[in-house]
C-alpha positions as CSV (number, residue, x, y, z in Angstrom):
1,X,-93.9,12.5,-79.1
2,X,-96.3,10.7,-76.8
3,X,-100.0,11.0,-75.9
4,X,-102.9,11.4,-77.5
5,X,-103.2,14.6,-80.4
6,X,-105.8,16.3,-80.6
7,X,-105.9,17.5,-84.0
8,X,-107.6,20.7,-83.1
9,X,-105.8,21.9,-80.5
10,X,-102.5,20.5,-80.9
11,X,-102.4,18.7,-83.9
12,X,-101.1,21.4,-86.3
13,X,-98.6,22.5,-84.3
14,X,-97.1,18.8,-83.4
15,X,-96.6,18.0,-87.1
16,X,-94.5,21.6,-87.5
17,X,-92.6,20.0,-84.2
18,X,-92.2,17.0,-85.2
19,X,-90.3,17.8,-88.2
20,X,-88.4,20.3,-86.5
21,X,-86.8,17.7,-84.1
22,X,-86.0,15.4,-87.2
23,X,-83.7,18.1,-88.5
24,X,-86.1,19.7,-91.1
25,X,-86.0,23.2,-91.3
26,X,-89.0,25.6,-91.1
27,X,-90.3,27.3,-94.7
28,X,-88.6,25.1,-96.3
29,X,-89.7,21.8,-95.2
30,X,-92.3,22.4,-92.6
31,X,-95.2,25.5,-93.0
32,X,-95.6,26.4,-89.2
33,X,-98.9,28.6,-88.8
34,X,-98.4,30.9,-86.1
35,X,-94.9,32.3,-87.0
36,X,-91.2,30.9,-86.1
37,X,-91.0,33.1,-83.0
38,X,-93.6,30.7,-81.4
39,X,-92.9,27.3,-82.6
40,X,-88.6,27.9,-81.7
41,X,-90.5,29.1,-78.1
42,X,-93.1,26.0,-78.4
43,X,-89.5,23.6,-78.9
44,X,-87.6,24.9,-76.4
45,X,-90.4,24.5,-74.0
46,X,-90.2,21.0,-75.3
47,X,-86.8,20.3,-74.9
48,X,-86.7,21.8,-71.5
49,X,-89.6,19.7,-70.3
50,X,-89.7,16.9,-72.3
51,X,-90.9,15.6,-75.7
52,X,-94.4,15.0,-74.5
53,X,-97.6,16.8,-75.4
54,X,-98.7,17.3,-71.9
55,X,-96.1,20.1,-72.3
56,X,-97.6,21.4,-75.6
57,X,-100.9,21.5,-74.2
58,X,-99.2,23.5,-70.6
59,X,-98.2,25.8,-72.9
60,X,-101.0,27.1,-74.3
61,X,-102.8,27.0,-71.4
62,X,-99.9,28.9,-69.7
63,X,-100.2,31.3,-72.8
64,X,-103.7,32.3,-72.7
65,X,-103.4,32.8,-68.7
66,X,-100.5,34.9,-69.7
67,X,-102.3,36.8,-72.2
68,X,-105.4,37.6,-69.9
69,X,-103.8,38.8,-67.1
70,X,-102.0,41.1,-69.3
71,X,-105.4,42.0,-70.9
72,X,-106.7,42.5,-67.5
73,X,-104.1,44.8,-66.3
74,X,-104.0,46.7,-69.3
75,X,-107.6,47.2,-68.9
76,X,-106.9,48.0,-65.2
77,X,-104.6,51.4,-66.0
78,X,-106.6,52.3,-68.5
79,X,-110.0,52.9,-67.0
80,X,-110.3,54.7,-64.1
81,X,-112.7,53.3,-62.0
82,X,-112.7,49.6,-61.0
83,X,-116.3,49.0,-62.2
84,X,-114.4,49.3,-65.5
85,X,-111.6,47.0,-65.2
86,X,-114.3,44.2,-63.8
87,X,-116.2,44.3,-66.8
88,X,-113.1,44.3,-68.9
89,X,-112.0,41.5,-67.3
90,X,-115.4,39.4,-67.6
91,X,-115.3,40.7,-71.4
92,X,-111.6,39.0,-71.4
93,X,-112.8,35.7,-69.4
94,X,-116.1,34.8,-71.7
């Protein structure tokens, strides 16, 4: 991989990558924190768009879009009045 880590953002979950492409296998050789279910999504994001960490970071911006429009929308059928979902979704964006 290529770029620079940030170790905060990115870091933990390079080194559970990293290991995954040299052959390792997770729980036994690598811990990953979040689950297998995202790091096998986080690696085939990978190998679709490349070995970088541009694409690592894409990812978790892509996620969190994902998760607040979902956020929003469930806030949107829930309340009744659109007063409601705008404050839900200003809850969701700070």
């Amino acid at each position: 991989m290529h770029g620079f880590i940030d170790h905060f953002e990115t870091g933990k979950e390079a080194a559970c990558l990293n290991e995954l492409y040299h052959g390792k296998l997770l729980y036994r050789d690598a811990i990953p924190y979040f689950g297998p279910a995202n790091t096998y999504i986080q690696a085939l994001s990978m190998s679709l768009f490349g070995k970088n960490l541009s694409v690592l970071r894409g990812f978790f911006h892509f996620g969190t879009i994902f998760t607040l429009l979902i956020g929003y929308f469930i806030a949107l059928s829930l309340c009744k009045r659109r007063v409601f979902a705008y404050a839900a979704a200003l809850f969701l964006i700070v």
